[in-house]
C-alpha positions as CSV (number, residue, x, y, z in Angstrom):
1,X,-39.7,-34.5,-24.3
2,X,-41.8,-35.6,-21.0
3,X,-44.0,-37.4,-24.0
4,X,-41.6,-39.3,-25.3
5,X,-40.6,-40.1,-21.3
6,X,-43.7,-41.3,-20.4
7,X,-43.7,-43.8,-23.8
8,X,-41.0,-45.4,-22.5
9,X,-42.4,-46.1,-19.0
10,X,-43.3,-49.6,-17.4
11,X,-47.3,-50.5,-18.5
12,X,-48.3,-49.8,-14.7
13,X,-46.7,-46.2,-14.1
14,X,-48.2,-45.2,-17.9
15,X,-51.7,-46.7,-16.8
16,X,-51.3,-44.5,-13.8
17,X,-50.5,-41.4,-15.7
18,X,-53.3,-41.7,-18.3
19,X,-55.9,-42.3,-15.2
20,X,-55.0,-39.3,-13.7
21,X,-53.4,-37.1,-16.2
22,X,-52.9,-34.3,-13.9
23,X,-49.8,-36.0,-12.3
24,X,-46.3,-34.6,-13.7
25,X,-45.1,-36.0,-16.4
26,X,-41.8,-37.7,-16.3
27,X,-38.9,-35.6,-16.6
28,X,-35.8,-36.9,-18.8
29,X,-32.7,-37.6,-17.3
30,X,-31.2,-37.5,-20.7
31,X,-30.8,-36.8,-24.1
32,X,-29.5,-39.7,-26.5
33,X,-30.1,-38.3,-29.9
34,X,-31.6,-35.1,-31.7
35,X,-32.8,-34.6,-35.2
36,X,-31.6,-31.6,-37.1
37,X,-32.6,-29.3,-40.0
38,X,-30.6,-28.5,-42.6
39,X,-30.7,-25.0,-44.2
40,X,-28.5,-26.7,-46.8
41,X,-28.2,-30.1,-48.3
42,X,-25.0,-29.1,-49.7
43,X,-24.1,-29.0,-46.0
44,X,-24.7,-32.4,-45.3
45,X,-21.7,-34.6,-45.3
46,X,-20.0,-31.6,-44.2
47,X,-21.6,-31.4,-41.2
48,X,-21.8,-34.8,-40.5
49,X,-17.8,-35.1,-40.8
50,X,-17.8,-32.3,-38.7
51,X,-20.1,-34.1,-35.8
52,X,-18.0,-37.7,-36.5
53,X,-14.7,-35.8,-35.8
54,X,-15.8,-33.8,-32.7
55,X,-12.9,-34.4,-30.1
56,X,-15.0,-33.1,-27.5
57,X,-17.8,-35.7,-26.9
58,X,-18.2,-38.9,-28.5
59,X,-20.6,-38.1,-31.0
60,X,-22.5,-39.8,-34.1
61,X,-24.3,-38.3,-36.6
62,X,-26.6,-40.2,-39.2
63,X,-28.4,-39.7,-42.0
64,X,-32.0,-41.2,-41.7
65,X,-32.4,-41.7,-44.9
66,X,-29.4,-44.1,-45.5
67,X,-29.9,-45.7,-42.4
68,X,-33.3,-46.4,-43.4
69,X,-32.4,-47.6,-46.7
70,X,-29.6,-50.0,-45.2
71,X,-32.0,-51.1,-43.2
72,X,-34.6,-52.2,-45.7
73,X,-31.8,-53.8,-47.3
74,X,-31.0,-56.4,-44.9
75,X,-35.1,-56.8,-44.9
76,X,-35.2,-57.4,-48.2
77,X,-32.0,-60.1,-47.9
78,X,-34.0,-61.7,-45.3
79,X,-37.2,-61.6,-47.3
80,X,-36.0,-62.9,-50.4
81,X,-34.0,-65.8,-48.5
82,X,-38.0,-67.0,-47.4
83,X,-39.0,-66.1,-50.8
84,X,-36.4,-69.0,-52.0
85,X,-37.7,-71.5,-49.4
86,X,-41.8,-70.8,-49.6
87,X,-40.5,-71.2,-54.0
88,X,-38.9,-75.1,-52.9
89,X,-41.7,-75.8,-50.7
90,X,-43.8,-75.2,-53.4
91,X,-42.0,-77.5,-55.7
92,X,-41.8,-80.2,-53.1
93,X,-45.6,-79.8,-52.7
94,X,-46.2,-80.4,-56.3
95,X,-43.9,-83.5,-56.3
96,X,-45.8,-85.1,-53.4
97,X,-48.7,-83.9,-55.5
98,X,-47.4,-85.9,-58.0
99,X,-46.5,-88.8,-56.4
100,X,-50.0,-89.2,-54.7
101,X,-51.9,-89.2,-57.7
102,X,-49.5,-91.8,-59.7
103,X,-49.8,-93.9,-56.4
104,X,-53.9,-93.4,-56.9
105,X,-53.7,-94.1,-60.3
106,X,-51.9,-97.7,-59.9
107,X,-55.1,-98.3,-57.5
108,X,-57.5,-97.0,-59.6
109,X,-56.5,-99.3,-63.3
110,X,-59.7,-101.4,-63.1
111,X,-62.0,-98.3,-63.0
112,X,-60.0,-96.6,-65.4
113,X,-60.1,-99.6,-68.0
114,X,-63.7,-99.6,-67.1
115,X,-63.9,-96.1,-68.3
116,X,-61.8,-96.9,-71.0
117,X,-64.5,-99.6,-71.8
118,X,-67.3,-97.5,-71.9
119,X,-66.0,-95.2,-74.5
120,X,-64.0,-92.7,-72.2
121,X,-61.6,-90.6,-74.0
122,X,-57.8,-89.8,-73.4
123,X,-58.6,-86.8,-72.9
124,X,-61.2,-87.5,-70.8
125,X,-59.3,-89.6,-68.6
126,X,-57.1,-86.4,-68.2
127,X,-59.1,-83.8,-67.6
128,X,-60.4,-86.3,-64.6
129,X,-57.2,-86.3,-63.4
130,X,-56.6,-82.8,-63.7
131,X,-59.8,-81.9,-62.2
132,X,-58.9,-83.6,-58.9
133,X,-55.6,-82.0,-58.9
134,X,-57.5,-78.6,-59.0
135,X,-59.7,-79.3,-56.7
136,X,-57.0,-80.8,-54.2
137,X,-54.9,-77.3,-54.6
138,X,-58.1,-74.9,-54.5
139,X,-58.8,-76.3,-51.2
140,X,-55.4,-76.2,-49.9
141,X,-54.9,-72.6,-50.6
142,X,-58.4,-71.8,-49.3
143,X,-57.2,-73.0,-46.2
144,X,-53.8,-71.5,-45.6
145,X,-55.3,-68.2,-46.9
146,X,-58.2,-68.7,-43.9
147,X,-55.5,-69.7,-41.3
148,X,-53.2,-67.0,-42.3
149,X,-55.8,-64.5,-42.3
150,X,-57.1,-65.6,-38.7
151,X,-53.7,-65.6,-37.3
152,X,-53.2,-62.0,-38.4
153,X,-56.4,-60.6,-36.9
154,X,-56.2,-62.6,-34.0
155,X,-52.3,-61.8,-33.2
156,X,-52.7,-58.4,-34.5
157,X,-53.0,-56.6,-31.2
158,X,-50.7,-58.8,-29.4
159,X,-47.7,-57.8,-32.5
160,X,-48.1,-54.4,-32.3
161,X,-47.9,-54.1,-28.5
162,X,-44.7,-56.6,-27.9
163,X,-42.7,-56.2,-30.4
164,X,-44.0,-53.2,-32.3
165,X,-45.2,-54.8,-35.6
166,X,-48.4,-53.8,-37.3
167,X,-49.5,-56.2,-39.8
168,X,-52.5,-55.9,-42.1
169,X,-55.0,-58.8,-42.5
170,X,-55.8,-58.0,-46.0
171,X,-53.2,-60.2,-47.4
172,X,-54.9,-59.9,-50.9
173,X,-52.1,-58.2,-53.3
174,X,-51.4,-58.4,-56.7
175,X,-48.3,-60.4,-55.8
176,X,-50.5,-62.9,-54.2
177,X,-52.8,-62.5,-56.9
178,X,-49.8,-63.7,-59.2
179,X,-48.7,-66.2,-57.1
180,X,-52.2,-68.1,-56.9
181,X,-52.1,-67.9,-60.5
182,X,-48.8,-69.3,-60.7
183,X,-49.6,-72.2,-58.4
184,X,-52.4,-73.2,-60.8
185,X,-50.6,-73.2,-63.7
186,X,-48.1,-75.8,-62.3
187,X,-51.3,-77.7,-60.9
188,X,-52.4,-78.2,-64.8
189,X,-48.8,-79.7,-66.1
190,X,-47.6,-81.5,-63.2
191,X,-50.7,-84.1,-63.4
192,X,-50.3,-84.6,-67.2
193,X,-47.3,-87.3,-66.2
194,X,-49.8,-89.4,-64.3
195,X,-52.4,-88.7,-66.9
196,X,-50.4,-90.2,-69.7
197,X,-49.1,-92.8,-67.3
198,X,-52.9,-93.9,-66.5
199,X,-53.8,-94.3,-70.0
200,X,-50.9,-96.6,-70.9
201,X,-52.1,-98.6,-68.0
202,X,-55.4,-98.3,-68.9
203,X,-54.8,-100.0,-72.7
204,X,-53.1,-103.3,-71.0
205,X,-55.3,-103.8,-68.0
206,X,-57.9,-107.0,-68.2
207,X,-60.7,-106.6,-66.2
208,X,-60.6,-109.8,-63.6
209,X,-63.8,-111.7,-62.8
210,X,-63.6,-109.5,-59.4
């Protein structure tokens, strides 16, 4: 009990009593809430009635478990609300993604009808395409997965001791793993618009004297 006291003090009384650990430990001036046993599971909700209805004190009693299990419910509410906004960032990503290379390819016709002129392929022309696309979301995830993994080492300490959360900086999962993989597969069919689009171009441009 004096243990659990002395967790709760202010940082400069628990610096003091772990420099000099012969001083007293804190006493408690109360008890808030005990943990109990059971003999009996069947006993349970019997007993809990029991505490619930005591006329006595004002009492509470709860089952860990299901308090637990509440509570990773609203966690999981929460975390599948910022599961639906990374999923819409995503797809606004791979519309801007998208929209920049359509707006690249309307300034890129003469050197694509010069490609086209020197016996460049279709499919040529779109695997071009899709290998700057690739390249353009390789390096963005690169770099969100080196930021993120910075910020967790470097706020890792400063997490657990303010607000008690301890967060691993190996953020490499299988779900991540799937999501990368995911990501990429949307990087090879959103540029095949633009693609196609360049071509067409590409068949009535005229190559100016410039």
């Amino acid at each position: 009990m004096s243990a659990i006291e002395a967790i709760h003090l202010s940082p400069s009384a628990l610096k003091k009593l772990v420099i000099n650990p012969e001083l007293l430990p804190p006493v408690p001036k109360s008890i808030t809430a005990v943990m109990l046993k059971l003999t009996s599971k069947l006993s349970t909700f019997g007993l809990q009635r029991e505490i619930n209805n005591y006329s006595s004190d004002r009492l509470m009693a709860v089952l860990p478990g299901v308090a637990m299990t509440e509570l990773w419910s609203l966690m999981a509410t929460g975390e599948n609300l910022l599961r639906i906004i990374a999923m819409l960032v995503l797809i606004s990503s791979l519309f801007g993604l998208a929209t920049m290379l359509l707006a690249s390819m309307n300034e890129r016709q003469t050197e694509i009808a010069v490609l086209r002129m020197l016996g460049a392929s279709p499919v040529t022309l779109l695997l071009l395409i899709l290998l700057e696309a690739v390249i353009l979301v390789s390096l963005a995830i690169i770099m969100s997965i080196l930021v993120l993994s910075l910020a967790l080492f470097s706020l890792d300490t400063w997490l657990a001791a303010e607000f008690g959360l301890f967060l691993t900086s190996d953020i490499f999962t299988l779900e991540l793993m799937k999501l990368i993989s995911m990501i990429f597969i949307a990087t090879l069919i959103v540029p095949l618009l633009p693609g196609i689009a360049a071509y067409k171009q590409a068949l009535h441009t005229q190559l100016s004297s410039n």
